[in-house]
C-alpha positions as a Markdown table, in Angstrom:
| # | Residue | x | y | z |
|---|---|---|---|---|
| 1 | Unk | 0.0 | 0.0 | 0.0 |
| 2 | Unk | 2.9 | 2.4 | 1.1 |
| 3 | Unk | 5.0 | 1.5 | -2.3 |
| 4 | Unk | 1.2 | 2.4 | -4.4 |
| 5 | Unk | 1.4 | 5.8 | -2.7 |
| 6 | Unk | -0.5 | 5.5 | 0.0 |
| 7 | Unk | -0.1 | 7.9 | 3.0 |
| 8 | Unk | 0.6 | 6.4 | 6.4 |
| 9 | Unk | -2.4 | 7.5 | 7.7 |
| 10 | Unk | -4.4 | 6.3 | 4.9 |
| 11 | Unk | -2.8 | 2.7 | 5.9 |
| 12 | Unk | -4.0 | 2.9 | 9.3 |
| 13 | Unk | -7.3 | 3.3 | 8.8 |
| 14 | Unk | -7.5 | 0.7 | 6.4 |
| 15 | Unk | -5.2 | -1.9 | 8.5 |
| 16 | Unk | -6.6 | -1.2 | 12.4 |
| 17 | Unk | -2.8 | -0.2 | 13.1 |
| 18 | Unk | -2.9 | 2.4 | 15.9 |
| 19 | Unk | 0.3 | 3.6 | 15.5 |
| 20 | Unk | 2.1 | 5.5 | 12.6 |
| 21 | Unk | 5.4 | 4.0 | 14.2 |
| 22 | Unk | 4.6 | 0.4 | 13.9 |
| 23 | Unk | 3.7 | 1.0 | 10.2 |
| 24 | Unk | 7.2 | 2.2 | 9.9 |
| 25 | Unk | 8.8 | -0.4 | 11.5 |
| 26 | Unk | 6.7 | -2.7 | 9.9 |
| 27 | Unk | 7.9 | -0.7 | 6.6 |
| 28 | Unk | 11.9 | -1.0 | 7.7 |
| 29 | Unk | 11.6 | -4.9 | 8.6 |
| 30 | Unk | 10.3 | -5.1 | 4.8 |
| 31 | Unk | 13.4 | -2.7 | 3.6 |
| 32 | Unk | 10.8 | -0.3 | 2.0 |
| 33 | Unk | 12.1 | 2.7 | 1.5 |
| 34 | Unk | 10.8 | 5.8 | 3.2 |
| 35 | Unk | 9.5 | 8.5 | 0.6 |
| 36 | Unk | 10.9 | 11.7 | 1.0 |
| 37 | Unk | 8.5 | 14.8 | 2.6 |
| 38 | Unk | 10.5 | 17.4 | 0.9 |
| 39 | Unk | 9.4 | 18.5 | -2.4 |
| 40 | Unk | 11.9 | 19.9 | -4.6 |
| 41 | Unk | 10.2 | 20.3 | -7.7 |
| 42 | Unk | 6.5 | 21.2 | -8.6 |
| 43 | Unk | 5.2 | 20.9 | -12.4 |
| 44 | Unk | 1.9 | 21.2 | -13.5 |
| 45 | Unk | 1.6 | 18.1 | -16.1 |
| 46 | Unk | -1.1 | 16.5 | -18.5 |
| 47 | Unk | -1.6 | 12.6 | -18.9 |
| 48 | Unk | -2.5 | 10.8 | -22.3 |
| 49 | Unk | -5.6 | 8.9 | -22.3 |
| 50 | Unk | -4.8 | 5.8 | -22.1 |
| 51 | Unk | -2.7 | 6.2 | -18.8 |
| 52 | Unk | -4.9 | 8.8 | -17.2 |
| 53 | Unk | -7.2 | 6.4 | -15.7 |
| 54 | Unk | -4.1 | 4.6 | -13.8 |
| 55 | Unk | -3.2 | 7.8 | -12.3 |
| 56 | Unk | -6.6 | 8.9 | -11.6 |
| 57 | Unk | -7.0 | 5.8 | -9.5 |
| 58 | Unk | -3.8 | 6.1 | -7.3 |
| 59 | Unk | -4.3 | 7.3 | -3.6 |
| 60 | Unk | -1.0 | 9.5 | -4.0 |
| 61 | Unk | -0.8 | 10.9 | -7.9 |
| 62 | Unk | 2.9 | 12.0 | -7.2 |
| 63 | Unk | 4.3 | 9.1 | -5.4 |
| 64 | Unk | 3.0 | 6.7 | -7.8 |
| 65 | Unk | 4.2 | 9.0 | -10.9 |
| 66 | Unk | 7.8 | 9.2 | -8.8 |
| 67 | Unk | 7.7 | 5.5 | -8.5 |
| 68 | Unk | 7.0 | 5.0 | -11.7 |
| 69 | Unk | 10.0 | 6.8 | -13.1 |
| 70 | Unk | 12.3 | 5.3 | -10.9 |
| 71 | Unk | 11.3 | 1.9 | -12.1 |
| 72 | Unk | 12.0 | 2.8 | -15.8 |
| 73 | Unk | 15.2 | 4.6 | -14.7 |
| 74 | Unk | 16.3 | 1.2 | -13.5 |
| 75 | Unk | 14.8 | -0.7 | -16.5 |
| 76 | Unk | 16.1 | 1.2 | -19.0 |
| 77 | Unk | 19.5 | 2.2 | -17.2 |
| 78 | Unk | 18.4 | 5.9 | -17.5 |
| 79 | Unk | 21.2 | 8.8 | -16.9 |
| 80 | Unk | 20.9 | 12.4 | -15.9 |
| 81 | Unk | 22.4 | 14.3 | -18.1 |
| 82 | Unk | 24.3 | 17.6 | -16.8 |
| 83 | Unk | 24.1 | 20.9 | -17.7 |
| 84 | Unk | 27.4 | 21.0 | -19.4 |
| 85 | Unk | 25.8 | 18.4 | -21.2 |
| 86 | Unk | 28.3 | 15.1 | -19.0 |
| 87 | Unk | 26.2 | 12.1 | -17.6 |
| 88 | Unk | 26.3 | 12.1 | -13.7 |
| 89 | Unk | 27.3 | 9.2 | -11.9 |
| 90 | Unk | 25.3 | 7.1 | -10.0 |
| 91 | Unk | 22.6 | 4.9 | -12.1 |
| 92 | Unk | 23.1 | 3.8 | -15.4 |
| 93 | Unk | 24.5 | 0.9 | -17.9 |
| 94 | Unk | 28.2 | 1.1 | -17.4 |
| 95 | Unk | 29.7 | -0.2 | -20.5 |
């Protein structure tokens, strides 16, 4: 539920967990990463038609549009491209 985008609260209420602690324990004995609160970039963006309907149904829009990206990133050994126009380190197909 976390990893679809789900808030902690939200999992709570749907679970009968009473605390937002033992969700996250619960969350670090499954090595589930903990999504970031901080926001660092906001876009306005539009969805085609045949996807909108899988974003429409998420709980969180952002956190399963984030996740989303990362998987492909991984998948398709994505790199970031600088502004000088080098590729960062970190992910990516090393040849």
């Amino acid at each position: 539920m976390y990893i679809a985008g789900s808030t902690i609260k939200n999992i709570m209420d749907k679970t009968g967990i009473r605390s937002e602690q033992t969700v996250y324990r619960i969350l670090d004995d499954l090595k589930i990463a903990r999504r970031s609160k901080f926001c660092p970039l906001k876009k306005t963006i539009s969805f085609e038609e045949d996807v909108a309907p899988y974003v429409e149904k998420a709980e969180n829009a952002s956190a399963f549009v984030c996740e989303c990206i990362r998987e492909a990133v991984k998948k398709y050994h994505l790199r970031e491209t600088n502004s000088d126009g080098s590729q960062s380190q970190g992910a990516g197909k090393t040849d």
